[in-house]
C-alpha positions as CSV (number, residue, x, y, z in Angstrom):
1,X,137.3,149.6,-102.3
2,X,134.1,151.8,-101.9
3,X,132.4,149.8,-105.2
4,X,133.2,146.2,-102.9
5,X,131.9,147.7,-100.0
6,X,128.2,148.6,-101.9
7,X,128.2,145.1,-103.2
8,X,129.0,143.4,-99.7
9,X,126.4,145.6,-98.7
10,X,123.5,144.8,-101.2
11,X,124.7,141.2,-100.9
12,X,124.1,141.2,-96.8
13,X,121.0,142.5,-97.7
14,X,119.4,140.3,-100.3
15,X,120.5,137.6,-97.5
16,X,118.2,139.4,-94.5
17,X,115.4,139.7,-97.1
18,X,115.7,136.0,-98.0
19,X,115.8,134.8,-94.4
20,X,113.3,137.3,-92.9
21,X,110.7,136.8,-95.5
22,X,111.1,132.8,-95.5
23,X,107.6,131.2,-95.8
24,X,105.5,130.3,-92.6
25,X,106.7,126.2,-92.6
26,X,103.3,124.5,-91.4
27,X,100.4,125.0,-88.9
28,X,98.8,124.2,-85.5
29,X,95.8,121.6,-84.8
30,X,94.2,122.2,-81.3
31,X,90.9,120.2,-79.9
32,X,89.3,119.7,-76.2
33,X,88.1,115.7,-75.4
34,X,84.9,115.2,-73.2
35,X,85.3,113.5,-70.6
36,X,88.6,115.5,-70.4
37,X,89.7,112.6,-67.6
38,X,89.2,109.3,-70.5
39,X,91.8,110.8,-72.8
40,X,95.4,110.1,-72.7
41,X,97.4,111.1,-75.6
42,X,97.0,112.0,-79.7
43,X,98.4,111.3,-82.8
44,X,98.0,113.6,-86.0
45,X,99.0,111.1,-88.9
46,X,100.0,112.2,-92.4
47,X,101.1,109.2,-94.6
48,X,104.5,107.9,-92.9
49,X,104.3,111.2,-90.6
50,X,103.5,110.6,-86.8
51,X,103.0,113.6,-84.4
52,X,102.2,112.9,-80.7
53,X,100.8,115.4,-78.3
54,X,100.0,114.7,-74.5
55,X,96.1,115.5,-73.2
56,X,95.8,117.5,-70.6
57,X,92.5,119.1,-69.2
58,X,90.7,117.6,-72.0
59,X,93.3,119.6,-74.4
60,X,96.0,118.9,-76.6
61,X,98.2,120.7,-79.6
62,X,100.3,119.8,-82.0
63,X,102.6,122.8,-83.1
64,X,104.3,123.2,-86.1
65,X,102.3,120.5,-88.0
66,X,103.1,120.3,-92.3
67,X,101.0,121.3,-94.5
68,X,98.8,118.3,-95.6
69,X,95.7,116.4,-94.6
70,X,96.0,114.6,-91.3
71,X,94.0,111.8,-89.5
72,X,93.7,112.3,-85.9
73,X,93.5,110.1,-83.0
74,X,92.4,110.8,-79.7
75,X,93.4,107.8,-77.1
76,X,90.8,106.5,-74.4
77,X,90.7,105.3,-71.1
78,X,88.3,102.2,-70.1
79,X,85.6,101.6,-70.1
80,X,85.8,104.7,-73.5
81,X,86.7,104.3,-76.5
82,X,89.4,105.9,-78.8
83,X,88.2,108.7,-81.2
84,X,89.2,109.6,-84.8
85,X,88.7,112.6,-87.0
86,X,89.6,112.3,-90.6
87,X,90.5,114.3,-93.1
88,X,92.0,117.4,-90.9
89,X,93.5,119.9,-93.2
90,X,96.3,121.5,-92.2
91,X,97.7,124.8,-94.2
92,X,101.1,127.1,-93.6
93,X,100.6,129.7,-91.1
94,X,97.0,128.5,-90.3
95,X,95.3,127.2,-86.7
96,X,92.9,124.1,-87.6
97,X,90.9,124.1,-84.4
98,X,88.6,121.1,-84.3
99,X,86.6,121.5,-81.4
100,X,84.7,119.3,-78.9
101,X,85.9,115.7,-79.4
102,X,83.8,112.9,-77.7
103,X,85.5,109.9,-76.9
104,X,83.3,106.9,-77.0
105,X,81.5,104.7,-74.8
């Protein structure tokens, strides 16, 4: 009884190690648009992958973000035009910050 008590034991164990050290799954990409009023949404695209944050004060985030290279889009009001950043690597338990992003005129 004591011997399957030690093994349920080391067994619950090895589980909480497995669980607590489970790799970081993905990053963040943050940015700031000028003028922070002509922007109204992004997209972060990876292949078939879509992600879509909101802009607000000129600032958006996208949380949680795969590990990869993305393509980022930055929506405009008129008269602006939409902006794009390329090649926006992304890496596991990392923060890609990208900056001013001008939308254009």
């Amino acid at each position: 009884m004591k011997k399957m008590k030690v093994t349920m034991l080391a067994l619950a164990a090895v589980a909480f190690v497995a669980f607590a050290f489970k790799g970081i799954d993905g990053g963040s990409i943050t940015g700031k648009v000028t003028p922070a009023a002509g922007a109204t949404e992004a997209w972060a695209i990876q292949g078939t992958d879509t992600l879509k944050s909101p802009v607000s004060d000129g600032a958006f985030s996208f949380q949680n973000a795969k590990t990869g290279v993305y393509t980022i889009i930055i929506g405009a009001k008129e008269p602006l035009k939409p902006a794009t950043v390329n090649d926006v690597k992304v890496e596991d338990g990392k923060a890609t910050d990208l900056g001013e992003i001008k939308l254009g005129e």
